[in-house]
PANUMAR-307708 format. One record per residue: residue in one letter; residue number from 1; x, y, z of N, C-alpha, C, O in turn. Coordinates in pm, whole numbers. Layout:
['A', NUM, [X, Y, Z], [X, Y, Z], [X, Y, Z], [X, Y, Z]] ...
***
This chain:
['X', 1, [3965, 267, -1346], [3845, 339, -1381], [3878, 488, -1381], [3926, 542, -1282]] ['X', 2, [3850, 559, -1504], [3878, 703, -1483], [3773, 804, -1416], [3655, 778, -1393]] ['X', 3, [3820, 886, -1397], [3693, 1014, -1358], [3576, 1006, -1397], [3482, 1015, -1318]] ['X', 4, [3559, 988, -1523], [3418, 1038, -1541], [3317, 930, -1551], [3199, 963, -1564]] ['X', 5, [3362, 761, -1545], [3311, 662, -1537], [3303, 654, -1383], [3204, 600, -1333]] ['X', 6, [3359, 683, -1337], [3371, 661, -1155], [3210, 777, -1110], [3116, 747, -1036]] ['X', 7, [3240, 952, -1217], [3134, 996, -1189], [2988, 944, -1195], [2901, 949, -1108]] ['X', 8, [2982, 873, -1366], [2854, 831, -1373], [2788, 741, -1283], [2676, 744, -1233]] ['X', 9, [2903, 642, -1272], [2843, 524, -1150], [2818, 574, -1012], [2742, 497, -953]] ['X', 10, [2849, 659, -952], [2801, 701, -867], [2670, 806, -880], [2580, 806, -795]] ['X', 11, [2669, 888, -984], [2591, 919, -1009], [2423, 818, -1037], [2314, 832, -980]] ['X', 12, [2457, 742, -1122], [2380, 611, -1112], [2317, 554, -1023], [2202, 511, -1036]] ['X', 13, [2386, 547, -924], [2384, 469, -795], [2277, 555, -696], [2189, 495, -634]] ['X', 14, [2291, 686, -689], [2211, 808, -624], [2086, 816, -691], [1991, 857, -624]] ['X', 15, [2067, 784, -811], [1952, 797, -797], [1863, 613, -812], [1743, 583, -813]] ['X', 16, [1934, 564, -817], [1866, 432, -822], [1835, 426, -621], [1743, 352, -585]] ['X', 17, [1911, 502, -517], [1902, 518, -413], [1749, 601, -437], [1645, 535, -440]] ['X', 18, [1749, 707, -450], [1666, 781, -438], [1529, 740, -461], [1430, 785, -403]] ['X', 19, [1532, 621, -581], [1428, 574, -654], [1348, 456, -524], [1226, 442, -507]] ['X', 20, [1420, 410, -474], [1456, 334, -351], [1309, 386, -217], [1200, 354, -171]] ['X', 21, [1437, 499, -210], [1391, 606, -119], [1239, 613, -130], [1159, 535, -79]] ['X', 22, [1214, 715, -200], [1109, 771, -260], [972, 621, -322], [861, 665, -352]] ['X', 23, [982, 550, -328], [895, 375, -275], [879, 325, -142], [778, 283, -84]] ['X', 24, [974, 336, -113], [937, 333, 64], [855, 471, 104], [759, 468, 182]] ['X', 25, [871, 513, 83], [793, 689, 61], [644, 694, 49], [561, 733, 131]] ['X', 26, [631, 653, -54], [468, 638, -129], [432, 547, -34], [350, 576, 54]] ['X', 27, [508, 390, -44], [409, 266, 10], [387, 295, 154], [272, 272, 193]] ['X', 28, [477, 344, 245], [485, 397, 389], [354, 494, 428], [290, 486, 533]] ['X', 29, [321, 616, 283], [179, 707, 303], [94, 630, 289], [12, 615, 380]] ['X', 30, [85, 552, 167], [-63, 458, 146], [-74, 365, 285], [-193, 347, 311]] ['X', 31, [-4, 315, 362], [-40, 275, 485], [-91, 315, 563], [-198, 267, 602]] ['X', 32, [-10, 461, 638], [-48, 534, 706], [-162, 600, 709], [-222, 623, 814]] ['X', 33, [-212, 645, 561], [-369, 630, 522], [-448, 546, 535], [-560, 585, 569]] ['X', 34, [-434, 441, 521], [-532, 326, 544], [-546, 341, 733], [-644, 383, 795]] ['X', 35, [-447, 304, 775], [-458, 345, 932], [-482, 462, 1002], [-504, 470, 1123]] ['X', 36, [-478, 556, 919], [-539, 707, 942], [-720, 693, 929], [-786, 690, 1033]] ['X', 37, [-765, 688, 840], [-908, 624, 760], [-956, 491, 904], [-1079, 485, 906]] ['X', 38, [-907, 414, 990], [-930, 316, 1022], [-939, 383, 1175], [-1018, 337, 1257]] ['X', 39, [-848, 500, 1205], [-870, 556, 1329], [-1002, 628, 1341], [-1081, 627, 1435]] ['X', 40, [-1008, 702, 1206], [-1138, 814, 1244], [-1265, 743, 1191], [-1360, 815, 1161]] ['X', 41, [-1274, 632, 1179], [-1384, 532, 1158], [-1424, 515, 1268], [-1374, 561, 1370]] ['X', 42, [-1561, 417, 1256], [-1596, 326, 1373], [-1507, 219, 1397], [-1410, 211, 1322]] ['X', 43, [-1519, 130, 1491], [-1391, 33, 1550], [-1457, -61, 1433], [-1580, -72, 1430]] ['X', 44, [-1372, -134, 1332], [-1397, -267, 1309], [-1243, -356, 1309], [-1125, -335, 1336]] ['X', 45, [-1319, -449, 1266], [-1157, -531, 1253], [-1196, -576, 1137], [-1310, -602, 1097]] ['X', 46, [-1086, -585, 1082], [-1001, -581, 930], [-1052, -721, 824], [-1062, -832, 874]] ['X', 47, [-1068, -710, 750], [-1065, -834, 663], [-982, -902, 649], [-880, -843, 685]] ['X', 48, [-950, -1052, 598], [-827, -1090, 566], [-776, -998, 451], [-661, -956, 438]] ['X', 49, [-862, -979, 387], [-831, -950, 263], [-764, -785, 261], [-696, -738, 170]] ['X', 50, [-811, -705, 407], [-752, -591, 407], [-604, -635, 494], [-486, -608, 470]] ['X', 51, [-628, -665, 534], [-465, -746, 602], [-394, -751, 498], [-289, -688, 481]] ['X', 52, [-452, -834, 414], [-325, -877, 342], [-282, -782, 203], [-190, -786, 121]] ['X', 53, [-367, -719, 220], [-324, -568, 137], [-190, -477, 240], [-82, -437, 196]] ['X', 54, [-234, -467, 356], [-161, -409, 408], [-25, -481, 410], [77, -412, 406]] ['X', 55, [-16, -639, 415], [86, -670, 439], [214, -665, 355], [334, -640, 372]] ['X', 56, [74, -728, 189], [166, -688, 101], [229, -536, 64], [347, -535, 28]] ['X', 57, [165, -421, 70], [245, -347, 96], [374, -272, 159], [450, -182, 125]] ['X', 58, [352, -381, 296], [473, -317, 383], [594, -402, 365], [700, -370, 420]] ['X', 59, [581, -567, 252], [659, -588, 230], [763, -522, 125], [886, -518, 112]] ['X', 60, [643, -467, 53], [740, -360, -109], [818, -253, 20], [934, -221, -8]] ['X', 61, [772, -208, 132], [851, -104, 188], [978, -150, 246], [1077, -77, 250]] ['X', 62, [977, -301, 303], [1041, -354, 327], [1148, -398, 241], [1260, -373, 286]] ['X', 63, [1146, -443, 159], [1189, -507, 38], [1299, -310, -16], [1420, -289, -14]] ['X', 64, [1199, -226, -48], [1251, -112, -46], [1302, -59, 16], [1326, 51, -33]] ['X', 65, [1350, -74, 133], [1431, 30, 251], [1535, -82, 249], [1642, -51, 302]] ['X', 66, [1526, -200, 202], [1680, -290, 223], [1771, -262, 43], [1893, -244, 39]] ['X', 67, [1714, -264, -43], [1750, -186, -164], [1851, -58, -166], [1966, -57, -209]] ['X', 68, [1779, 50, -109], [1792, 126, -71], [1952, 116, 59], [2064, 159, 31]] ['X', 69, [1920, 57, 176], [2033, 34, 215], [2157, -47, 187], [2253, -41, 264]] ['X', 70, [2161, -141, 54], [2280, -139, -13], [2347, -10, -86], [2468, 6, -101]] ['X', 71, [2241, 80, -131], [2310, 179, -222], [2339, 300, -188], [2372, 395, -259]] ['X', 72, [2317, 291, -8], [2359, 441, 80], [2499, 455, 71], [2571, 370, 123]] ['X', 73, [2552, 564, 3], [2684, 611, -40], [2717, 630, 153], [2626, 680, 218]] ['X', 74, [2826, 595, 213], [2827, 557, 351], [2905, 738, 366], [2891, 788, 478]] ['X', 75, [2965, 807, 280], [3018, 924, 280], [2930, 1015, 297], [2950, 1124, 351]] ['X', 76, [2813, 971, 246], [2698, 1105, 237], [2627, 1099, 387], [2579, 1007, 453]] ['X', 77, [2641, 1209, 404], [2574, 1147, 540], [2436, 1178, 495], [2356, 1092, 531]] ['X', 78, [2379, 1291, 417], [2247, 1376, 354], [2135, 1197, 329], [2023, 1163, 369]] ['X', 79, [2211, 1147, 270], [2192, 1004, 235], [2132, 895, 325], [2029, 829, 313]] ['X', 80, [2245, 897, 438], [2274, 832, 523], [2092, 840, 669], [2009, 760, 712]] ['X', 81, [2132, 1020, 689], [2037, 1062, 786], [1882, 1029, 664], [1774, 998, 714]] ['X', 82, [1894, 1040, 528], [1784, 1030, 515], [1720, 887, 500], [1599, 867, 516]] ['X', 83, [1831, 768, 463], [1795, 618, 489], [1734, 572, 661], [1663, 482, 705]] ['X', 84, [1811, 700, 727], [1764, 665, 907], [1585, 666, 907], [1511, 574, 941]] ['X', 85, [1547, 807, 858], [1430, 864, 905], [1318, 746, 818], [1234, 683, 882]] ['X', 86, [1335, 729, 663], [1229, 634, 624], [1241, 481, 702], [1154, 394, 691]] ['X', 87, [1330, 471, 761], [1373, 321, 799], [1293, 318, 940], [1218, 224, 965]] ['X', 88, [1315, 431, 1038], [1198, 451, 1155], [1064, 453, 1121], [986, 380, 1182]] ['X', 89, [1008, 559, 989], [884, 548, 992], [829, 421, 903], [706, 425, 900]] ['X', 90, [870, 334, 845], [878, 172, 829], [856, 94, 989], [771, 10, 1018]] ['X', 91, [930, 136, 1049], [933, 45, 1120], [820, 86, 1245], [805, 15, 1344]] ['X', 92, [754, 199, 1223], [692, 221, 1319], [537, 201, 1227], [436, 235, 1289]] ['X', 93, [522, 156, 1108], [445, 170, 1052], [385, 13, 1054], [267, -20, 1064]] ['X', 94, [480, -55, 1045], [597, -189, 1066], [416, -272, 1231], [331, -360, 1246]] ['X', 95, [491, -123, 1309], [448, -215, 1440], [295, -175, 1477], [234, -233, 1566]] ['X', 96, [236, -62, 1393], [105, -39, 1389], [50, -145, 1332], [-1, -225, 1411]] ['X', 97, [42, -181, 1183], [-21, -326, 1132], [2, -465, 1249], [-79, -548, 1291]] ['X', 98, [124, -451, 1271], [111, -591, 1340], [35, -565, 1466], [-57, -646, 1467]] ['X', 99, [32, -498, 1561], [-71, -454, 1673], [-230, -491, 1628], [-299, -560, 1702]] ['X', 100, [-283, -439, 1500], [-375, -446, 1448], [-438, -581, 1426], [-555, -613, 1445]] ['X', 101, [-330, -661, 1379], [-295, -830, 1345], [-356, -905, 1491], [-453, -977, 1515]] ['X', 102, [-249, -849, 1570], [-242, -931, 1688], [-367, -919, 1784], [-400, -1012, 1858]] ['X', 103, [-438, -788, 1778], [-554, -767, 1814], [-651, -859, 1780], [-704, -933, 1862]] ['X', 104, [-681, -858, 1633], [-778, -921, 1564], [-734, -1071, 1605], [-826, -1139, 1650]] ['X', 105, [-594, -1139, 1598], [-587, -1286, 1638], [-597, -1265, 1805], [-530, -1350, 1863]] ['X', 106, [-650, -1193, 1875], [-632, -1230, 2055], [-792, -1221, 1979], [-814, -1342, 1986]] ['X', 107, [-904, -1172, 1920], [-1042, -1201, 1889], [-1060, -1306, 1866], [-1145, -1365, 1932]] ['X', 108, [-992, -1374, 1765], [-1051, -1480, 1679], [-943, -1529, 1649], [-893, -1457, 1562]] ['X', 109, [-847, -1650, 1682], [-720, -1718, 1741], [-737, -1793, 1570], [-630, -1823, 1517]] ['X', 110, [-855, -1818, 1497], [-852, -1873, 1348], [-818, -1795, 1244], [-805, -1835, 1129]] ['X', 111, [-799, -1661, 1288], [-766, -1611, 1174], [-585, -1599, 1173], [-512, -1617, 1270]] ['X', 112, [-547, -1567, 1049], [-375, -1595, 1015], [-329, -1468, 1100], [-392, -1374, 1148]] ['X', 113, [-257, -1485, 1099], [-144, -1368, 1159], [-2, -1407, 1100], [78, -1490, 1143]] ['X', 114, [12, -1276, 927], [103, -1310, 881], [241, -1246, 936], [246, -1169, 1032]] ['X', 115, [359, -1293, 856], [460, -1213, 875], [517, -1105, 767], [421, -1062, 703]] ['X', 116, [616, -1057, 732], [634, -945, 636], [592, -1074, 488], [495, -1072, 412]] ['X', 117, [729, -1191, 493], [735, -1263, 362], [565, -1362, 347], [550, -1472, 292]] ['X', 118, [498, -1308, 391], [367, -1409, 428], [312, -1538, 467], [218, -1612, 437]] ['X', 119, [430, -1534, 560], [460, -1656, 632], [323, -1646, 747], [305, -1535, 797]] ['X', 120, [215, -1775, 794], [178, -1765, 904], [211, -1758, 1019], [281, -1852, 1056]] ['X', 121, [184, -1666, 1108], [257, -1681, 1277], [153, -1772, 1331], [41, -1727, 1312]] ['X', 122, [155, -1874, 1386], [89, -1930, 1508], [63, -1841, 1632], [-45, -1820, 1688]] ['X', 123, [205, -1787, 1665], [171, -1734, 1773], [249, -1628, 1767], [369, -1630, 1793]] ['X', 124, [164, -1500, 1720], [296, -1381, 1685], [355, -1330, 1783], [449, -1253, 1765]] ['X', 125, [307, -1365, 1914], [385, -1306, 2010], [551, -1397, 2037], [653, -1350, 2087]] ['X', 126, [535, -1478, 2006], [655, -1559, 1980], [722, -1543, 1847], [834, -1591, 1833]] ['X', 127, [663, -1481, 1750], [704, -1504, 1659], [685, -1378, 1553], [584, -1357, 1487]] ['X', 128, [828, -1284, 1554], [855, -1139, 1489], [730, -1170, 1360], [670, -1267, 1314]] ['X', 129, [741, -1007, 1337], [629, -986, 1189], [776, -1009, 1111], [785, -1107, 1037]] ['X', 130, [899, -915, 1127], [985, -952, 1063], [1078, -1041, 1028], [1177, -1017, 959]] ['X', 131, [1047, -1147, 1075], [1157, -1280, 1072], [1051, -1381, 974], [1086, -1495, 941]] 
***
């Protein structure tokens, strides 16, 4: 492979990263909004139907931050530190919904308590949001 094919593909690769990036990005705010909006409310608990908005979203983040970590150039660190920081606030975004989940199922033991792939938990305390 010469130079400038070696350039493009890497070049390529950075921003299909970035594209990555920047989806986990968006879907990570639209969460954090919804749970922002849900703090300065009155207390309710959630619909299925808002659940499963949320869930499906955090799977595109999910789904997006593993994308994304195939195509972290392992040299860059710029790259590297910035796959760290969206991958924490995922995962902390990650453990707000499921808290939320697990709340609403210690209320009402009939309603689902999914996982990321929308798998039901029986019993999420036994059983990761992420597995």
């Amino acid at each position: 492979m010469d130079q400038a094919s070696s350039t493009t593909m890497h070049s390529t690769q950075t921003r299909a990263f970035n594209t990555w990036l920047c989806l986990t990005e968006v879907r990570t705010k639209d969460i954090r909004g919804t749970l922002d909006d849900l703090r300065q409310g009155p207390p309710r608990p959630l619909s299925e139907e808002e659940i499963s908005r949320l869930m499906f979203m955090l799977g595109h983040v999910f789904h997006a931050t593993e994308m994304a970590q195939k195509l972290v150039d392992e040299h860059d660190e710029d790259q590297k530190r910035d796959l760290q920081a969206v991958c924490q606030e995922a995962r902390e975004v990650m453990i707000a919904v499921d808290c939320i989940q697990i709340a609403i199922w210690r209320l009402n033991p009939d309603r689902r308590c999914l996982s990321l792939k929308g798998r039901v938990r029986h019993n999420p305390y036994e059983e990761p949001i992420d597995k």
